[in-house]
C-alpha distance (Angstrom), angle and dihedral (degrees) to the residues before:
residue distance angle dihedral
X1 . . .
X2 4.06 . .
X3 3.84 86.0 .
X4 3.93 92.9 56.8
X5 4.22 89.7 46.0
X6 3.77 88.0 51.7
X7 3.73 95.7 47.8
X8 4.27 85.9 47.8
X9 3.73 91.4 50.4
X10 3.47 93.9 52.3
X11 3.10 99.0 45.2
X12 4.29 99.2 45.9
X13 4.21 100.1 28.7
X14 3.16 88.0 129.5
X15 3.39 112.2 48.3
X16 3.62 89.1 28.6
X17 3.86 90.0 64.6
X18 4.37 84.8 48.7
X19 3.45 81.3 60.1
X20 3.78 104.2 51.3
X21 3.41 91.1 39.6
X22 3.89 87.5 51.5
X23 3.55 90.0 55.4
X24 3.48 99.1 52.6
X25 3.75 87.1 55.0
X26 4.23 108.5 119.5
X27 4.07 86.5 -135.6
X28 4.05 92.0 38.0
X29 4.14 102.2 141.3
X30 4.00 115.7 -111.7
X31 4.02 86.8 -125.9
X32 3.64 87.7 62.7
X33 4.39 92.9 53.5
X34 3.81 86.0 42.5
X35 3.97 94.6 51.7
X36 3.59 93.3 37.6
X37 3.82 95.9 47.8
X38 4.48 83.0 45.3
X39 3.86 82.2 54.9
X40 3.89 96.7 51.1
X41 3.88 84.7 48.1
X42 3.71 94.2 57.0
X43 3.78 98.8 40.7
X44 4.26 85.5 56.9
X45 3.22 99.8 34.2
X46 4.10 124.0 108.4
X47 3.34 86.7 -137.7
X48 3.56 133.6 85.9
X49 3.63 155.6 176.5
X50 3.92 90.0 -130.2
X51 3.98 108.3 16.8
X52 3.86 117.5 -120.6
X53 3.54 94.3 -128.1
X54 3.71 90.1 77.5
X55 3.84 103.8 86.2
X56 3.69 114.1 -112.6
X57 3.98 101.4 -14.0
X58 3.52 86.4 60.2
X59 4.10 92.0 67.3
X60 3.87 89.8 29.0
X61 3.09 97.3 71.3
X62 4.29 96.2 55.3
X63 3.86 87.0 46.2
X64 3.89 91.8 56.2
X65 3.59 98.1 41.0
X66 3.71 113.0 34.4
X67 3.99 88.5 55.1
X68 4.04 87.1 49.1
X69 3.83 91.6 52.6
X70 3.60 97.6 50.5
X71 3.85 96.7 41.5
X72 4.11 85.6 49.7
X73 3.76 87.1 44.3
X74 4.13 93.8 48.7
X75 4.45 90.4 39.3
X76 3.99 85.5 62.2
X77 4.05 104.6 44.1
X78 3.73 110.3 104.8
X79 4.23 117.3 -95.5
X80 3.29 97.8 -103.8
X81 3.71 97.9 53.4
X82 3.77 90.4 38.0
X83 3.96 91.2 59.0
X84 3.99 91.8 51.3
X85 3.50 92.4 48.1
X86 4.38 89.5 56.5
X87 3.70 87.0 35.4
C-alpha cells in the first residue's frame, strides 16, 4: 500500500498540488470535493478495478488512471480557479 502512494505521488506532484490548491479555493465547485474525495477512496481502498495481486497490471492500472482523473478533474475547473491553482 505505502509503496503504491509513493509511486502516485511521484508520479502526479504536480498536478496533485493543482488539485489541493484547487480545493482550497473559496469558489472551488462541490463536484470537484466529491470527485476528489471518490478518488482518495479508490486509491485506499482494497478493492480494485484490476487487483494488486496480479504483478505489474495490478499497479498499472492506479498509475494510468489516478493521473487521468485528476488531469480531467483540473481541464474542467473554471479559469479563474484554474490560474490560482498553477499560481
Amino acid at each position: 500500500m505505502l509503496k503504491r502512494l509513493t509511486l502516485l505521488w511521484a508520479l502526479l506532484r504536480g498536478d496533485a498540488r493543482q488539485l489541493w490548491f484547487a480545493l482550497r479555493h473559496p469558489k472551488a465547485p462541490a463536484w470537484l470535493k466529491l470527485g476528489t474525495a471518490l478518488l482518495v477512496l479508490y486509491v485506499l481502498s482494497p478493492i480494485d478495478l484490476v487487483p494488486d495481486v496480479l504483478p505489474v497490471v495490478g499497479l498499472v492500472d492506479d498509475l494510468v488512471l489516478v493521473p487521468l482523473a485528476i488531469r480531467w478533474m483540473l481541464k474542467r475547473l473554471p479559469p479563474d480557479i484554474q490560474s490560482a491553482a498553477r499560481r
